[in-house]
C-alpha positions in Angstrom: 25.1 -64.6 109.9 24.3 -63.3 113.2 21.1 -61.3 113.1 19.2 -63.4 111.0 16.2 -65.0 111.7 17.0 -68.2 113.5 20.6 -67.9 114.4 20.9 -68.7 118.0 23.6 -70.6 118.6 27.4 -70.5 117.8 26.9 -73.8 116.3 24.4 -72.3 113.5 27.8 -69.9 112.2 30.3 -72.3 112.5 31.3 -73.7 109.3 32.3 -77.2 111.0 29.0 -77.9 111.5 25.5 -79.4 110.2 23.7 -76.2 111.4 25.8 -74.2 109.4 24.4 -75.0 106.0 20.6 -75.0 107.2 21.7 -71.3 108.2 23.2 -70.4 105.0 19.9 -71.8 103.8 17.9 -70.0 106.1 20.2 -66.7 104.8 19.9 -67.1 101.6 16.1 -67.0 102.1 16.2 -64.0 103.7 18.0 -62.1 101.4 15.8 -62.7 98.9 12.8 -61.7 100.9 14.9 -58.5 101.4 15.8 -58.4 97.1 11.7 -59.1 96.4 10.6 -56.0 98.8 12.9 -53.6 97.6 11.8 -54.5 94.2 8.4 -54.5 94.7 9.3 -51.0 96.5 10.6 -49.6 93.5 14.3 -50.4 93.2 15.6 -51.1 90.0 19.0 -52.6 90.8 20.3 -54.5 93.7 23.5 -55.4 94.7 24.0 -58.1 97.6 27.4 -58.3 99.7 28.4 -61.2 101.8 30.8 -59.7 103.4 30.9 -61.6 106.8 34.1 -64.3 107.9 35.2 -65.6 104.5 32.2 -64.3 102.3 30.4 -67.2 101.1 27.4 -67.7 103.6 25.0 -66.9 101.3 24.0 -69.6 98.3 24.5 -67.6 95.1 22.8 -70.3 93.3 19.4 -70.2 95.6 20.0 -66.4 95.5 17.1 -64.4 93.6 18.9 -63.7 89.9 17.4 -60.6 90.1 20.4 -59.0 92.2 23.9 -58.9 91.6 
């Protein structure tokens, strides 16, 4: 999560925390801003990796259904 917009605090990426799931929030958010442009940019598939600490930061449910 580090490197996001708003992540400025250790308690913001640890999981043990309230801040955590306004991050993984704040994430998921992100990557779709990220999913929307490429599209609109001319990508026809895209394929999004959470591949940070245990792999679930991002809310796949929230996430646009556009990507894989």
């Amino acid at each position: 999560m580090e490197g996001i917009w708003g992540v400025v605090s250790s308690a913001h990426v640890n999981s043990d925390t309230s801040e955590y799931q306004r991050m993984r929030k704040l994430m998921t958010r992100e990557a779709n801003i990220v999913i929307d442009q490429v599209f609109k940019n001319g990508a026809t598939e895209v394929i999004v990796n959470d591949s940070h600490d245990i792999m679930d930061n991002l809310l796949i449910e929230e996430l646009d259904p556009r990507a894989h």
